[in-house]
C-alpha positions in Angstrom: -2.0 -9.9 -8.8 -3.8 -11.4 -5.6 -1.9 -14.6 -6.3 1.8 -13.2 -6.1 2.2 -13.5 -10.0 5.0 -11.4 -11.6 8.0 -10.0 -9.6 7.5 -10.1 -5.8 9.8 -7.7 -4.2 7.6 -6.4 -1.8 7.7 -10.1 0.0 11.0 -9.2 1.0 9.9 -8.0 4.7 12.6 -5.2 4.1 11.1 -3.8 1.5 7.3 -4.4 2.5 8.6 -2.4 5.5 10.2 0.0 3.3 7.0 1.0 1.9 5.0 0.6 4.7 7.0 3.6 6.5 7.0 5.7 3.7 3.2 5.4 3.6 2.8 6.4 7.2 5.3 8.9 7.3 2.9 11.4 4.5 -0.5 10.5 6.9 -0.8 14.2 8.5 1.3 15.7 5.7 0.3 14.9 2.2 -3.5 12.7 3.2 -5.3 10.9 5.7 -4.4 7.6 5.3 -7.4 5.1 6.0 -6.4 1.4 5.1 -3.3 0.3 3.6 -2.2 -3.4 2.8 1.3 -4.3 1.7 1.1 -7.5 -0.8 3.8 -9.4 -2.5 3.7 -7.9 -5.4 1.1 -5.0 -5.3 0.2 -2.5 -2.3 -3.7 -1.1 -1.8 -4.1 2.1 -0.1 -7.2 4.2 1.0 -6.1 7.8 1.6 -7.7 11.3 1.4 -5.6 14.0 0.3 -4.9 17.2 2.1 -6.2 20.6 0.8 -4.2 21.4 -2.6 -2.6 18.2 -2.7 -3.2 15.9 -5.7 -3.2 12.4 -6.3 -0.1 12.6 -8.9 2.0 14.0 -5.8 1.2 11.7 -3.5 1.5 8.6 -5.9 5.2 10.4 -6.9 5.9 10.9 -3.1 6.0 7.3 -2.5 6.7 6.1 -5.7 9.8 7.6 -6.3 11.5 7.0 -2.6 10.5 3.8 -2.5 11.5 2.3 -5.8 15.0 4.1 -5.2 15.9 3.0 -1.8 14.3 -1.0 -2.6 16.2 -1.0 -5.8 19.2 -0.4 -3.0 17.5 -3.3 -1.0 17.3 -5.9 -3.8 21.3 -4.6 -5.5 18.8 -4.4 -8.5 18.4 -1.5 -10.8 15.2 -0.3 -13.3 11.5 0.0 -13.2 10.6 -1.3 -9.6 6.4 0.6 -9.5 4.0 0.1 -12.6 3.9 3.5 -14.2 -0.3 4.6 -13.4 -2.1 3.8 -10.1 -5.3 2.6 -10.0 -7.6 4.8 -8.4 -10.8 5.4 -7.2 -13.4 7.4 -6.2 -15.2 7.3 -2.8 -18.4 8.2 -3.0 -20.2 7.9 0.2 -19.5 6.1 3.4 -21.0 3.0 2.4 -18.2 2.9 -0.2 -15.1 4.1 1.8 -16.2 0.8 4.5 -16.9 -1.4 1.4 -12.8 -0.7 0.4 -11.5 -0.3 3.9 -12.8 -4.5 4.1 -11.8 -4.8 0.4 -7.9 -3.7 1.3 -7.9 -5.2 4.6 -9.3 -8.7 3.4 -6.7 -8.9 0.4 -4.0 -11.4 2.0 -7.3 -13.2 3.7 -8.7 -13.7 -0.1 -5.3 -14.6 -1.5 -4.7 -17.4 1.4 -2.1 -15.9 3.0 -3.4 -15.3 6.6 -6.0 -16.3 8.4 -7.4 -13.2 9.4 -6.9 -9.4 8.5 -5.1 -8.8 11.6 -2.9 -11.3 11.1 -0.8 -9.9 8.3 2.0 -7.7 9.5 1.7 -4.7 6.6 -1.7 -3.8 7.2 -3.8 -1.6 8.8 -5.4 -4.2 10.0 -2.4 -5.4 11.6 -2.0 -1.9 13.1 -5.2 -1.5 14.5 -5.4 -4.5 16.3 -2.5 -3.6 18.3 
C-alpha cells in the first residue's frame, strides 16, 4: 500500500482533505486523536476513544461520510473504504511513540517527502505549524 498501488483517490487533494476534516472534526467528540497521515491510497490514524465509544463507531463515523461525499468528489459511485480496519493495541508508551513515528514517517518511507512535516495531511504537517 506504501507504494500508491491500487486505486488512489485520496491523492486527489480534495478528497485527502475531505478526510482529513472529518478526522479532526470527531477529536474531542468520539477520541483523542494522536497522529494521523493521509496516503494516496490508505490513511493511518492513532486515536483513543472517548468513554463508551467503540472502535466500530468511530471507523463508521468516518467511513461512511467520507466514502459518500468523495464518491461526490470523484462523480464515481461503489465501494470507496476496504470493509475492516486494521487495528491495534497500544500497550504502553513506548508503543503509542513507536506508532506516532511509524504514521508520521509513512510518506518519508514511501519517497514522497523529505521529511514528516513536509507532507500536507499529517499530523506532522500540523504540528509543525
Amino acid at each position: 500500500m506504501d507504494w500508491g498501488h491500487g486505486s488512489c483517490f485520496l491523492r486527489d487533494e480534495r478528497v485527502a482533505n475531505l478526510v482529513q476534516n472529518s478526522l479532526l472534526f470527531h477529536h474531542d467528540k468520539k477520541y483523542r486523536l494522536s497522529a494521523w497521515v493521509i496516503m494516496p491510497n490508505h490513511i493511518h490514524f492513532l486515536a483513543t476513544p472517548l468513554e463508551n465509544i467503540e472502535l466500530s463507531q468511530i471507523a463508521h463515523s468516518i467511513k461512511s461520510f467520507t466514502a459518500h461525499e468523495a464518491n461526490k468528489l470523484l462523480k464515481r459511485t461503489g465501494q470507496f473504504w476496504q470493509h475492516e480496519p486494521f487495528d491495534r493495541y497500544i500497550r504502553n508508551r513506548k508503543h503509542f511513540v513507536s506508532v506516532v513515528r511509524y504514521i508520521e514517517n509513512n510518506p518519508v518511507k514511501s519517497g514522497l517527502c523529505s521529511l514528516p512535516e513536509d507532507w500536507r495531511f499529517s499530523s506532522a504537517f500540523r504540528e509543525a505549524r
